[in-house]
Each structure stands twice: as C-alpha cells, then as structure tokens.
C-alpha positions as CSV (number, residue, x, y, z in Angstrom):
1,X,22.1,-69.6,13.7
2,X,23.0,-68.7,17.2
3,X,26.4,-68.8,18.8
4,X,25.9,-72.3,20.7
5,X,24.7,-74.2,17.6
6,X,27.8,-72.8,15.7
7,X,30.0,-74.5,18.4
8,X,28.5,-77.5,18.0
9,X,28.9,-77.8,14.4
10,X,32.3,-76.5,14.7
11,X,33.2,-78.9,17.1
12,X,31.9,-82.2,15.3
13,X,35.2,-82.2,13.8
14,X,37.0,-82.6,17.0
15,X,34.0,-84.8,18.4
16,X,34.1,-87.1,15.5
17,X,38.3,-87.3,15.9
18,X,38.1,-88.4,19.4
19,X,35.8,-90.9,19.3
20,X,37.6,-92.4,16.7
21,X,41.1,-91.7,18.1
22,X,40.4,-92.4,22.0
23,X,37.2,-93.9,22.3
24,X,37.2,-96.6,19.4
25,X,41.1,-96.8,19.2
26,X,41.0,-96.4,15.5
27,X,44.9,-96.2,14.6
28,X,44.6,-91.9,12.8
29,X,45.5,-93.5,9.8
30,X,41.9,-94.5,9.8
31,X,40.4,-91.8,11.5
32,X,41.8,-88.7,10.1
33,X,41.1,-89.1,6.9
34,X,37.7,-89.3,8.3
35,X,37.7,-86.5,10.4
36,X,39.2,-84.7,7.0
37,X,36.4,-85.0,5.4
38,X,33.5,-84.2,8.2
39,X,35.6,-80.8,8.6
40,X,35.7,-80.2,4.6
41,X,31.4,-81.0,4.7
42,X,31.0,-78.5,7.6
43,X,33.2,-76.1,6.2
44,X,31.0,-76.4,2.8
45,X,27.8,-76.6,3.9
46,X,27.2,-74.6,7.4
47,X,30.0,-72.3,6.8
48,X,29.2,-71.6,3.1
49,X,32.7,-71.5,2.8
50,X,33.6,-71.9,-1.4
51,X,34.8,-75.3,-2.7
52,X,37.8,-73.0,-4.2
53,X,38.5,-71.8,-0.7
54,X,38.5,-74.9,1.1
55,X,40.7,-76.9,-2.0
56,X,42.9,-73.8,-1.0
57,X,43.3,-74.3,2.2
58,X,43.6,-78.1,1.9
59,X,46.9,-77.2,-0.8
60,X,48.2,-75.0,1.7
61,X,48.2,-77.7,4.4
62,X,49.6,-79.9,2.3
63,X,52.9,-77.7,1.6
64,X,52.8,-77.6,5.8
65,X,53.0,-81.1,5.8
66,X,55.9,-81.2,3.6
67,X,57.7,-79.1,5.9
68,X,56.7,-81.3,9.0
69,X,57.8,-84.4,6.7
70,X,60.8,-82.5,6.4
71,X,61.8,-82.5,9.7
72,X,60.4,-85.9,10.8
73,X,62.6,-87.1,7.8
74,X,65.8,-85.3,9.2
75,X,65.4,-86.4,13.3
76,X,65.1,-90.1,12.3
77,X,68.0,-89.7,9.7
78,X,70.1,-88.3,12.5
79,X,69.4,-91.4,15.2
80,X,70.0,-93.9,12.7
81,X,73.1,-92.5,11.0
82,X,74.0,-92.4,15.1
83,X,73.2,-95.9,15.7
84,X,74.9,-96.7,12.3
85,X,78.2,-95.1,13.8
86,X,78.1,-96.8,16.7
87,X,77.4,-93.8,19.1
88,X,74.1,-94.8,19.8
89,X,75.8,-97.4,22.5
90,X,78.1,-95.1,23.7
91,X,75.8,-92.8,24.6
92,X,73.4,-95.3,26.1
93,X,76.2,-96.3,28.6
94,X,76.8,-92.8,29.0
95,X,73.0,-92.8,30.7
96,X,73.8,-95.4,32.0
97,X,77.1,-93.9,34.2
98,X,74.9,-90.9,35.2
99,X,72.4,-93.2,36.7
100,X,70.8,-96.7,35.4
101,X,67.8,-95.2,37.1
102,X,64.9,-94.4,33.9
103,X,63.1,-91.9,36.2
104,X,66.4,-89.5,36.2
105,X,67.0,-90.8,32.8
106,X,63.9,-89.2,31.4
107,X,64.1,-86.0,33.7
108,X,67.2,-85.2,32.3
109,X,66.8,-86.1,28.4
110,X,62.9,-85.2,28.3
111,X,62.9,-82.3,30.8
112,X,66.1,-80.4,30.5
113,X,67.6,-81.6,26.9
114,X,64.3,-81.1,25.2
115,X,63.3,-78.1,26.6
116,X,66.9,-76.8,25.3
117,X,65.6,-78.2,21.8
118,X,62.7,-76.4,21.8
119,X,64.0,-73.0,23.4
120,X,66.1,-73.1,20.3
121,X,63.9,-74.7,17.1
122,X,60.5,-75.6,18.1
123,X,58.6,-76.5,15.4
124,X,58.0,-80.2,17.9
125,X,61.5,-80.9,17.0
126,X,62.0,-81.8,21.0
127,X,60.0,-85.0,20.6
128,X,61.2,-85.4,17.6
129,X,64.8,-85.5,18.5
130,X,64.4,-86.4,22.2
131,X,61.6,-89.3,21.7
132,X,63.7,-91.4,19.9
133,X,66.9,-90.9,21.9
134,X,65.0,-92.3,24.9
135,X,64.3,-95.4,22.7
136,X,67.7,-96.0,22.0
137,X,68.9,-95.8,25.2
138,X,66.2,-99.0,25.9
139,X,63.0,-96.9,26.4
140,X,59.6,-98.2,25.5
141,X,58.7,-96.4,22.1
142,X,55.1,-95.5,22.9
143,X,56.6,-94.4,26.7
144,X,59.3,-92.4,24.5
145,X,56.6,-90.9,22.7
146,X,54.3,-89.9,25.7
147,X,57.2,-88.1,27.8
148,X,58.4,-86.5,24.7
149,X,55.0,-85.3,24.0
150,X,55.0,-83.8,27.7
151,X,58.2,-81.9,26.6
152,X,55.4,-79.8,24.6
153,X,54.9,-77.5,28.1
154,X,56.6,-75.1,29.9
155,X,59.7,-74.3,26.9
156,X,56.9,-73.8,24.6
157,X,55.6,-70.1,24.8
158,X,59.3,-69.5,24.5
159,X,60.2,-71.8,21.9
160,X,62.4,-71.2,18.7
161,X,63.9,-68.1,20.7
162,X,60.5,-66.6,21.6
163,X,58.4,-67.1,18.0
164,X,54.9,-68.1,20.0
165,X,54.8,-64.6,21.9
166,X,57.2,-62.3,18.8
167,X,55.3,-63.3,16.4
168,X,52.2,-65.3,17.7
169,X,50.5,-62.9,19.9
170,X,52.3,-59.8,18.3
171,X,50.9,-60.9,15.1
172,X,47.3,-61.9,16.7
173,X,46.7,-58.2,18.1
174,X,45.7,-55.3,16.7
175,X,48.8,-53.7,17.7
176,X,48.8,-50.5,15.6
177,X,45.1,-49.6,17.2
178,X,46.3,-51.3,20.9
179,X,49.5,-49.4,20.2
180,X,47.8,-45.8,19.5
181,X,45.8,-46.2,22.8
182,X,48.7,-46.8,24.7
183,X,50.1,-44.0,23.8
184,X,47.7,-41.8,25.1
185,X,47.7,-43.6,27.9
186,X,51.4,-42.7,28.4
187,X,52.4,-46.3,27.6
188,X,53.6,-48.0,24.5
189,X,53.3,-51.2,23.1
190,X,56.6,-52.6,23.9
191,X,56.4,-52.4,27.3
192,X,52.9,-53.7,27.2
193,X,54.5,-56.9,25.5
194,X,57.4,-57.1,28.1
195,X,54.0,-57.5,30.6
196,X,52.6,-60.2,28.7
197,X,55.9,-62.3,28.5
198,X,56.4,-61.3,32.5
199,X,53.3,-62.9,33.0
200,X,53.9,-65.7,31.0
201,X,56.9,-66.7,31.9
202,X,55.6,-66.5,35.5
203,X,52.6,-68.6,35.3
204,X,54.8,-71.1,33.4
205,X,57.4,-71.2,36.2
206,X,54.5,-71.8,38.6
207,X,52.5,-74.7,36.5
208,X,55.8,-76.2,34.3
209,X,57.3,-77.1,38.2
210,X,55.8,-80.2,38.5
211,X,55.7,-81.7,34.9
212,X,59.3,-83.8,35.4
213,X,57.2,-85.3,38.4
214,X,53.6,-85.5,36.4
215,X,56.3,-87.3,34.0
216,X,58.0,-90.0,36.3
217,X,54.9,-91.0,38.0
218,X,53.0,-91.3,34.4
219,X,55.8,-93.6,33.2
220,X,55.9,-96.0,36.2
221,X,51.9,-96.1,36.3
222,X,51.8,-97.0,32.6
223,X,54.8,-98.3,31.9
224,X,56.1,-100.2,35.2
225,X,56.0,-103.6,35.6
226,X,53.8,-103.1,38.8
227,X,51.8,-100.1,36.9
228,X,52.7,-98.0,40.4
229,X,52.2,-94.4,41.0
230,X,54.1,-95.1,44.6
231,X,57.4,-95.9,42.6
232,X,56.8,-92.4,40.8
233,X,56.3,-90.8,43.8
234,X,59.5,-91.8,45.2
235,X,61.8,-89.6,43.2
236,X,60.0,-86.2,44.3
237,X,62.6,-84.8,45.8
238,X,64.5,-85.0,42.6
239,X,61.4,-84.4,40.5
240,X,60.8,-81.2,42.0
241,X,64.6,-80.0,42.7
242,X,64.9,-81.3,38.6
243,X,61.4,-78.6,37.9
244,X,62.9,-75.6,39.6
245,X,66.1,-75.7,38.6
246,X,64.9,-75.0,35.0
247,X,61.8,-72.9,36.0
248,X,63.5,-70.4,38.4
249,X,66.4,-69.2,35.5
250,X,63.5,-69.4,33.4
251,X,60.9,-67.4,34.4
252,X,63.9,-64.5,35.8
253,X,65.0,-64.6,32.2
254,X,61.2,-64.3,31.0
255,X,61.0,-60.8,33.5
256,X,64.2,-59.4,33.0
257,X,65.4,-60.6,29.1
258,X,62.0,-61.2,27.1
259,X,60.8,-63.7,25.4
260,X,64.0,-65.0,23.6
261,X,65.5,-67.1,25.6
262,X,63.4,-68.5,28.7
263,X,63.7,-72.1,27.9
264,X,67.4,-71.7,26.5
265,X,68.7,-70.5,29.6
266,X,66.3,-72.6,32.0
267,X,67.6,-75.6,30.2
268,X,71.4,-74.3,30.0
269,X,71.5,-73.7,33.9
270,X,69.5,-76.5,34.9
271,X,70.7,-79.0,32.7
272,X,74.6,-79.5,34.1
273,X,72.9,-78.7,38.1
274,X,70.5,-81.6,37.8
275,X,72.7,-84.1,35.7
276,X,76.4,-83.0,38.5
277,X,73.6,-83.9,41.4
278,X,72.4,-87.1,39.6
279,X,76.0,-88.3,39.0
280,X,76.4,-87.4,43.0
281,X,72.7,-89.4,43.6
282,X,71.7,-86.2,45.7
283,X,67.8,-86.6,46.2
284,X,67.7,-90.3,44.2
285,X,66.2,-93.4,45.7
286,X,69.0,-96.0,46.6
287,X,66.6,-98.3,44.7
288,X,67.3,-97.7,41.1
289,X,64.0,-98.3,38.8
290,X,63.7,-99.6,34.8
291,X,61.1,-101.3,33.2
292,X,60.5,-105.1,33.3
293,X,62.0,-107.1,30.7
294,X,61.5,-106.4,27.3
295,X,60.5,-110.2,26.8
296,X,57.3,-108.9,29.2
297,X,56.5,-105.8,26.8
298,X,53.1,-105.5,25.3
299,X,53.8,-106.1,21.3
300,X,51.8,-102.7,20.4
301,X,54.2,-101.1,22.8
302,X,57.4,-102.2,20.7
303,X,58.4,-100.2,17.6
304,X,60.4,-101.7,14.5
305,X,63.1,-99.4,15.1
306,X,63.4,-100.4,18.4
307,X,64.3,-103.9,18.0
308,X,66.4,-103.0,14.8
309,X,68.1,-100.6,17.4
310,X,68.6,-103.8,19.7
311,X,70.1,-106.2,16.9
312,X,72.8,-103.0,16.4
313,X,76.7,-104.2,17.8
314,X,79.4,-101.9,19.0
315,X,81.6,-100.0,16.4
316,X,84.7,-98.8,17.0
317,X,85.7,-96.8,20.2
318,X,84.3,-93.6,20.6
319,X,84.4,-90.8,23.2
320,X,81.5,-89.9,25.0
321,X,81.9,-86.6,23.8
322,X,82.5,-87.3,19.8
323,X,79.1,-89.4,20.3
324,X,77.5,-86.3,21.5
325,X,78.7,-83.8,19.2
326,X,75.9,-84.4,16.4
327,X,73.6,-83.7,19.3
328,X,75.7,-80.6,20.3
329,X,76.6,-79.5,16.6
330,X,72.5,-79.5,16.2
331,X,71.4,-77.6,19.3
332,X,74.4,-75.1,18.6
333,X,73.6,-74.5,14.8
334,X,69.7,-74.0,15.7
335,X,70.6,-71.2,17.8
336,X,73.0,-69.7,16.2
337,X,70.4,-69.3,13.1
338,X,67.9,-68.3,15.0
339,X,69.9,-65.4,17.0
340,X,72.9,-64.4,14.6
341,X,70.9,-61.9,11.7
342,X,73.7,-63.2,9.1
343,X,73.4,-66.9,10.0
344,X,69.4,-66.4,9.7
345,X,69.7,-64.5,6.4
346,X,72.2,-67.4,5.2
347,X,69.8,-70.6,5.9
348,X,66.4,-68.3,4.4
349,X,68.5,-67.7,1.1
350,X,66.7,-70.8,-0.6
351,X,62.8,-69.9,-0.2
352,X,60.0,-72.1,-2.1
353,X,57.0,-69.5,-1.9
354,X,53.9,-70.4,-3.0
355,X,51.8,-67.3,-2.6
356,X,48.0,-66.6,-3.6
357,X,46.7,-70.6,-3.7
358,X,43.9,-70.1,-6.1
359,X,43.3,-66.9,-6.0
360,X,42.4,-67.2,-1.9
361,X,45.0,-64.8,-0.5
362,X,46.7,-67.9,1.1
363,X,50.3,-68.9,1.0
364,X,53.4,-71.1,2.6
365,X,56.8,-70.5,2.4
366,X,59.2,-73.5,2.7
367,X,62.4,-72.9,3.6
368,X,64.5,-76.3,3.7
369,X,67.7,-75.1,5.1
370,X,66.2,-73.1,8.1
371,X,63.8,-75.4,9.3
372,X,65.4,-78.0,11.6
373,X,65.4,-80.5,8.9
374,X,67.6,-79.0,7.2
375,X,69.9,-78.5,9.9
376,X,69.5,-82.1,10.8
377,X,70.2,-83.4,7.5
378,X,73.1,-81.0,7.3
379,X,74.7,-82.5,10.9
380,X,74.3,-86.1,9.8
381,X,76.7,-85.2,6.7
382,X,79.1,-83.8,9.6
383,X,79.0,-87.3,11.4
384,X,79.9,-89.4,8.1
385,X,83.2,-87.7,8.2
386,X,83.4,-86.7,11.9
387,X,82.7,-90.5,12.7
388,X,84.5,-92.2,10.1
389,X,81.4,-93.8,8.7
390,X,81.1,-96.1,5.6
391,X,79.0,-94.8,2.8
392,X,76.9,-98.0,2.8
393,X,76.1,-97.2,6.6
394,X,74.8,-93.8,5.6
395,X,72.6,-95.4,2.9
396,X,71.1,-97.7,4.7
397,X,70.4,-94.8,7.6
398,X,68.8,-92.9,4.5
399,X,67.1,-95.8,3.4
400,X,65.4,-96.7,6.6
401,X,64.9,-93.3,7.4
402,X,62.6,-92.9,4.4
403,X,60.2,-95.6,5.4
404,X,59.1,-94.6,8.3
405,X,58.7,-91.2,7.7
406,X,56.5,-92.4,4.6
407,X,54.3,-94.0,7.3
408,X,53.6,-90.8,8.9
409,X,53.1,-88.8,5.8
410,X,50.0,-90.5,4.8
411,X,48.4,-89.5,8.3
412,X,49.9,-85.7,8.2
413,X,48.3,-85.3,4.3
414,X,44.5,-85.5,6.1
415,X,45.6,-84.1,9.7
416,X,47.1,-80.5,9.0
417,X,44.4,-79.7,5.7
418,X,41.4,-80.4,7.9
419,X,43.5,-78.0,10.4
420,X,44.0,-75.4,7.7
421,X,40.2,-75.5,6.6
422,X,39.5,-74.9,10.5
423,X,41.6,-71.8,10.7
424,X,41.0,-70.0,7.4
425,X,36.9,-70.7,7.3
426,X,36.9,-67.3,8.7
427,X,36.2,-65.7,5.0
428,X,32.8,-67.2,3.9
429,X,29.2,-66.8,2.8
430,X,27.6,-67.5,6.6
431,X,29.0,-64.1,8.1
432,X,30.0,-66.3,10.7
433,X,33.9,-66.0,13.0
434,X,36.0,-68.7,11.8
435,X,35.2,-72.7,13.8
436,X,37.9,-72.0,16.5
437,X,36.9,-68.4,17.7
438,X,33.1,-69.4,17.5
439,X,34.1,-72.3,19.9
440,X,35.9,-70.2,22.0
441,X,32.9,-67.2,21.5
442,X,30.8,-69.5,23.0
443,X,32.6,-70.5,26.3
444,X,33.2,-67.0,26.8
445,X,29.2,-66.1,26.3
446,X,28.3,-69.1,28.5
447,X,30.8,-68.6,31.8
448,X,30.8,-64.6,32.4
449,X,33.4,-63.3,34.8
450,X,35.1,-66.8,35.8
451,X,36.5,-67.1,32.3
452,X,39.8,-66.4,33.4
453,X,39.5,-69.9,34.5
454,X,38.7,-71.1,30.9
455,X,41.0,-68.7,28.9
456,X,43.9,-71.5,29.0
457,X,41.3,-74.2,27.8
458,X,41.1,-71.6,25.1
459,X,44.4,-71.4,24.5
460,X,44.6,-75.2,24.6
461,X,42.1,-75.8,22.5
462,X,43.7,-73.7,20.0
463,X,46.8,-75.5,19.9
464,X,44.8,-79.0,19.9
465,X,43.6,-78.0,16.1
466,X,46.4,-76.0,14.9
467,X,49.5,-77.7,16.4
468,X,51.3,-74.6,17.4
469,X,51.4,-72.3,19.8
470,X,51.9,-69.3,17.8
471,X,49.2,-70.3,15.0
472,X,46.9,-70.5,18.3
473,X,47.6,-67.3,19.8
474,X,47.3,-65.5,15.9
475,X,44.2,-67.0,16.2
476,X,43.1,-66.1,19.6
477,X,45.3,-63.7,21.1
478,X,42.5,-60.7,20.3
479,X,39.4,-62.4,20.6
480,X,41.2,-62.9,24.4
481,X,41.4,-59.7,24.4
482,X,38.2,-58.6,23.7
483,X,36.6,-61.1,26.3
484,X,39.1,-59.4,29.3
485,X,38.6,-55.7,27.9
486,X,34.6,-56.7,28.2
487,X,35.1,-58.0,31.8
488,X,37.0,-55.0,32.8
489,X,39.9,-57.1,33.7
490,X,43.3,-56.9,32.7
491,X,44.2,-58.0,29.0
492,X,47.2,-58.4,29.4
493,X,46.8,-61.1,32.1
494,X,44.6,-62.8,29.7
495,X,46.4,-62.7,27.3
496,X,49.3,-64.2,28.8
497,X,47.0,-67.1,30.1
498,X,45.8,-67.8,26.3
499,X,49.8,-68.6,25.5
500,X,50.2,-71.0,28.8
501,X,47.2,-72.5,27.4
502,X,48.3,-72.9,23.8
503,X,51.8,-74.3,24.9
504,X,50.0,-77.0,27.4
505,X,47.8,-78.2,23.9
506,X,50.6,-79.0,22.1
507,X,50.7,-82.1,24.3
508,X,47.1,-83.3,22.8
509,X,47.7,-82.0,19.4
510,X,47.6,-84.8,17.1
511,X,49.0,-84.2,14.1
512,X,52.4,-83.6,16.7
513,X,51.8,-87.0,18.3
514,X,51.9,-88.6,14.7
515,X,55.1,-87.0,14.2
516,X,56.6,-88.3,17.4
517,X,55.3,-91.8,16.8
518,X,56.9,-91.6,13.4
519,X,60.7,-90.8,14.8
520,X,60.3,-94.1,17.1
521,X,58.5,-95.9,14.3
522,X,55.5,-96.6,16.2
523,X,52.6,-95.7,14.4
524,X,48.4,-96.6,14.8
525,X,49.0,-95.9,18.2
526,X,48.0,-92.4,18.1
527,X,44.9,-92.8,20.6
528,X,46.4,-94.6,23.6
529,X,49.0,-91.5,23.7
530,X,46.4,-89.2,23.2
531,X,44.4,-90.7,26.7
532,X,47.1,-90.1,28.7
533,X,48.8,-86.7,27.5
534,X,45.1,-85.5,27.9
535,X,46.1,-85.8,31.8
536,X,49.2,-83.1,32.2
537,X,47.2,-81.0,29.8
538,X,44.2,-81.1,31.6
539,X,46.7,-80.0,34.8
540,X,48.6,-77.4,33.3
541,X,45.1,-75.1,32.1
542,X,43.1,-75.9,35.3
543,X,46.3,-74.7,37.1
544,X,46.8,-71.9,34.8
545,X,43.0,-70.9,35.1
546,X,43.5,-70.9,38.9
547,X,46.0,-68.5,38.9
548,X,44.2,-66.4,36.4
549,X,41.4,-66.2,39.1
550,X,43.7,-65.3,41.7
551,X,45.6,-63.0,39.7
552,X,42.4,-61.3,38.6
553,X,39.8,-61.1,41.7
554,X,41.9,-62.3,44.4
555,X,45.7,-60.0,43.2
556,X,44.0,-57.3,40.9
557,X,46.5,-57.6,38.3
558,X,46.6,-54.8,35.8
559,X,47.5,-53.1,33.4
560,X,47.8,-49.6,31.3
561,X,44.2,-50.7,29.4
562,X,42.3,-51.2,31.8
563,X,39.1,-49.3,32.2
C-alpha cells in the first residue's frame, strides 16, 4: 500500500469525526463513539494491528480518562464550593471594579490568569479552571468555553514548568545517537535543547502577540449583540499592549532560563502591568462593552450551571482577597509541586500503576494527589474552613459537581481510547509507521523543501488526536527531524516549529473541548466550538510556518547538525 493511501485510511478517523462534529452538528456524545469504532476497524483490518493490542490500548485510554475525570471533577468542585461560599460574587464585583468592560475582562482572566495556570499545571487545567470563572462572572458558557480553549496557545510548549519540551521532545528524539554526534561535532545535547526552546519561545512570542486580540474580536463577532468585529477591533491598543506584555518576559525567559518557566513569568509580569493599566483605563475605549441581555441569549448558548450560578445570593462579607485565595492557594501549590523536588516526591507518594496491559508493553500511572485534581480537591477542603462554610454547602457543591462531570465522562470513555489506538498502532502485522506519522510522512513526501511551512500543521495535527502537546512531540519530534536533516535544513528549527504547532492544536483537540464544556456544564455543543477555535489555530501554524520559511531560506538558521 503506498504512503498516500495510508493517509487516507488513517485519516478516516478524523474525516469521519468532523463531519459528524462540525459539519452535521452531532453533539460528541453521538459522534465519538462513532468515530471510536471507525478508528478500532482501521486499526484491525488495514493496520493488522491484534484485537489484544487494540483492547490494550483502548484500557489504557480508559485509565487516561480517569485522570482527566479527575481533574474535570476537581475544577468544577472548586467553582461551586466558591459560589457556595459566597465568593463567587465578590469576585465578580471585583471584575467588575477593574473594568465592567468583558473585552478586558477576558484579556485579563483568559490571557494572563490562564496562561499562569498552565505555565504551572497544564494538563488543560487553564480552561478548566479559567472557563468556568468567566461564567460566573456573567459570561456566556459556550463564549467561556471558546476563549478558554484559546488559552491552549502561546503558555503551552511551556506548560506544567516546561513538560512539552523536557520531556515531550527530549523523550521524542533519539538523543543518545543525536547526543553522540554532537559530540563529535564539539557540541552536546544540552545546548542543542537550549536552541530548540530559544527557538520556541521566540516563534511563540512572535505568533501568541496577537491571540488576546484574535480573542476579543472572536467574542464580539460571535457573541455580541450586533455579531461586530468593529467593536473587537476597538480595544487594539490594549489587545496588543495586553499580548506583549506577557510575550516579551516570556520569550527573554525562554532564551535566557529554559523551558521551565516561560509562561510563569510572562504571566507573573504581565498580569499586575495589564490589570494596574486597566484599573487606570490606559488604552480602553470610553465605551465599555458586555453582551446583550441574557433574556436575548440563544438557549444552546446557556449552561445549567450558569443559571444555578445566577439564582446564587450574597453570603456573608468577604474580602476580595479571602475570595481569591482558593484561586491563589491553587496556582501556588501547583508550582511549588512541580519545582520544589520534596513537594514533588510528597504528592507522587500514592502511585496506581498499571503496567504491561495484556501483555502489550503498555502502561498508565495515576497519581491522584499530583495531578491538579488532586490539588484542587485538596484547596476546596482549605475553603470549608478558611470560608466558614456549612457542611451541607460543601455537599451540595460535591453533589452537583458529580453530575456534570458524569456527563463528560461518557464522551471522554470513546474520545481518548480511539486516541490511544491512533498512537500505539505503530507495532502491527502491516509493517506500516503508526496512523499519525504516516499522515505526517505523507505531507512531507508531497510538499519538498516548503515543508517548513507545514511542520506546525504537523505539529497541530498531532495535538488534534492526542490532546497534548508533549504526547505530540513524542510522537513527532524525530520523524521532524528526519524530514529537516533530509532537506539539509536546520533540525533544530524544525523542531522547534513542530512544538508551536502542537501547542496551537490543543485549541481543536476535542476530547479538551469536552472537558471545558463539562466545567461550564455545557455539553453537545462540542462542534460549534470546534468551527470557531479552528480559526486562531489555523492562524497560529500558517504564522508559525511563515517564519519557519523565513527562518530557513530567507535567515539561514542553523545549527551544530547541519550538513
């Protein structure tokens, strides 16, 4: 079989999933279990992968979905246990003190505090955690969901302190063989990864710029009364002055530091510029824009938790500051276990391994108290007491909590299998690469020396079916290699645009936009967010590919491998 009928039989999966996602709005309830299937036959009967192999992978993305439960589970606990408290309010008029205008609103919450959230967790815990926060401050769920999907960007190749490029594309090469050469070459390999995250961090800085903007005029087209671009438009200034004041700490940190903390310390210096200016109104339109009415909102538009979130009254008193620390206690603890070698040993002491499913070679580890679940879970005990909440209030946070993350779960037990069968059909009968590298074997073999314009679409595409940046670059990150060491261009480079790309498709990935949907309890809606995220992404790889041209042909980027 040659390599273009293998794409095409490797992509029927994704065919088949947007048709019924985008084309025929078939809530993924519906569809994925669909698409499950379709991947499982393909996987059978082209790939010859074994029925054993397959069930295999199929268990093993069904512990990944626990974990993803998990932390679904622990982000809606948090907001409701908030909005049980009473600090839901407080914090919504604290929004509201900054500026009643939704445009900054989002900049600041989307932008800044979820790109914090991911420098420290990812895992899609920003949408998870920023998505519904937007709704409780009077956001439209499915808007909450598509801005908090954008968050999936620029932080993301440096997401939970640096895990996409540490262990995704470190993982992904053959460093010990890449490392040898290097060495001859008078190199070494570290200083070959410093390049790639250089690069990175730079291409990021250059694309992620405009995504508060791309996210401002997105919400007032879609979500306006008058459906205007124009009225996004209007806050560029700000939009752009919001962009640069995380990207330019961001992409010095990505040259100087590594690939640790990009997004931590993008986020922590532009979060208190851009919210000091907002309070000041430097750069914001005199004429302050929301959305219309909620009597005027579509009903498919409107989640259960939002008008439960409506029908909550004020509490008791409460700083704006003790209705923040939850938020605060969360975005410290994640780092702090994710930096400090004694707080990370402590959270990884309880470890469910399952290792070997079926005799395939294939395992998952779930670790409860390091993933952000458990942290969240572990913060909303904190509030009860630090909040002086009643134990019924928690119950009913618990109880509500469950339900919609029940709703999610049937979705997630077809989405992340079919995405498991994908990656590890690989080993199998056919001889042939596994789907996603015969996709991407066949773009390369089609477009010659303007790949670099592709390699994010690669990247992208990667993400799209995994859900993760780093399972994308293990994926990828040496078949990218290969294709720029063919070329006689610099790998490196390449490299680097494969994990732009793979962060940009973690805006289209859909098992992550179930998840988001889920914390704002807005589900069957998984298409009509999927048609518009489709747009920054497209965006951010075109972009990305452009500057891999130019860095290539028009700069001659290179490095210590090159021929």
């Amino acid at each position: 079989m040659d390599i273009s009928t293998q794409a095409l039989y490797a992509a029927l999966p994704i065919f088949i999933a947007a048709i019924l996602l985008v084309g025929l709005r078939l809530p993924a309830k519906k569809a994925m279990p669909i698409v499950y299937i379709a991947t499982a036959l393909v996987a059978l009967f082209v790939w010859e992968v074994t029925f054993n192999r397959v069930l295999a992978s199929t268990i093993q993305g069904l512990l990944i979905t626990i974990a993803v439960l998990w932390i679904i589970f622990g982000a809606i606990l948090l907001l409701n246990t908030l909005k049980h408290s009473g600090a839901i309010g407080v914090i919504r008029q604290g929004f509201n003190n900054i500026s009643p205008d939704r445009r900054v609103q989002v900049i600041i919450i989307a932008w800044l505090f979820g790109s914090f959230i991911e420098g420290a967790s990812g895992f899609g815990t920003p949408a998870a955690i920023a998505a519904p926060l937007l709704v409780a401050i009077g956001f439209l769920a499915m808007a909450a969901v598509m801005v908090g999907m954008m968050i999936q960007s620029t932080p993301v190749s440096f997401g939970a302190v640096g895990t996409p490029i540490l262990i995704g594309v470190n993982k992904g090469l053959d460093s010990a063989s890449i490392g040898t050469l290097l060495d001859s070459l008078g190199s070494n390999w570290d200083a070959y990864l410093r390049l790639i995250t250089s690069e990175v961090a730079i291409v990021h800085a250059i694309t992620g710029t405009l995504i508060p903007l791309f996210m401002v005029i997105m919400l007032t087209r879609f979500f306006g009364k008058n459906k205007s671009w124009t009225e996004g438009l209007n806050i560029v200034p700000f939009a752009i002055f919001a962009g640069i004041s995380f990207t330019i700490p961001y992409a010095l940190t990505g040259v100087f530091l590594g690939a640790e903390f990009p997004s931590l310390i993008g986020a922590l210096v532009g979060l208190p510029i851009v919210t000091f200016a907002a309070k000041k109104g430097f750069l914001i339109p005199k004429k302050s824009w929301d959305f219309a009415p909620k009597e005027e909102w579509p009903v498919h538009w409107v989640s259960k938790l939002e008008l439960k979130l409506d029908a909550m009254t004020a509490k008791v008193p409460m700083s704006l500051s003790k209705a923040w620390l939850p938020y605060i206690l969360v975005a410290v603890i994640l780092v702090i276990t994710r930096v400090s070698d004694e707080a990370k040993a402590f959270v990884n002491s309880i470890v469910i391994p399952f290792k070997d499913i079926l005799g395939e070679g294939l395992g998952y580890t779930i670790s409860p108290l390091y993933l952000p679940g458990g942290i969240l879970v572990f913060v909303v005990l904190l509030t009860y007491f630090l909040h002086r909440m009643e134990f019924k209030e928690l119950k009913e946070a618990v109880s509500e909590s469950s339900k919609v993350m029940l709703g999610a779960g049937f979705v997630l037990i077809f989405t992340i299998p079919l995405v498991r069968i994908l990656i590890n059909s690989g080993i199998n009968e056919s001889g042939f690469d596994s789907m996603p590298v015969a996709m991407a074997n066949f773009v390369a073999t089609s477009v010659g020396d303007i790949y670099p314009l592709f390699a994010p679409m690669i990247g992208a595409l990667g993400a799209f079916i995994a859900g993760s940046n780093t399972v994308s670059n293990m994926m990828l990150s040496q078949f990218q290699f290969g294709v720029a060491d063919a070329l006689g261009i610099s790998t490196a480079f390449m490299i680097a645009l494969q994990a732009v790309g793979a962060a940009a498709g973690n805006m289209i990935a859909i098992h992550n936009v179930v998840a988001a949907s889920a914390t704002v309890g807005l589900l069957d809606q998984e298409g009509e967010t999927l048609r518009r995220t489709i747009i920054p992404t497209l965006y951010y790889c075109l972009i990305a590919g452009i500057i891999g041209l130019i860095g290539m042909y028009v700069l001659g980027l290179t490095d210590p491998l090159m021929k």
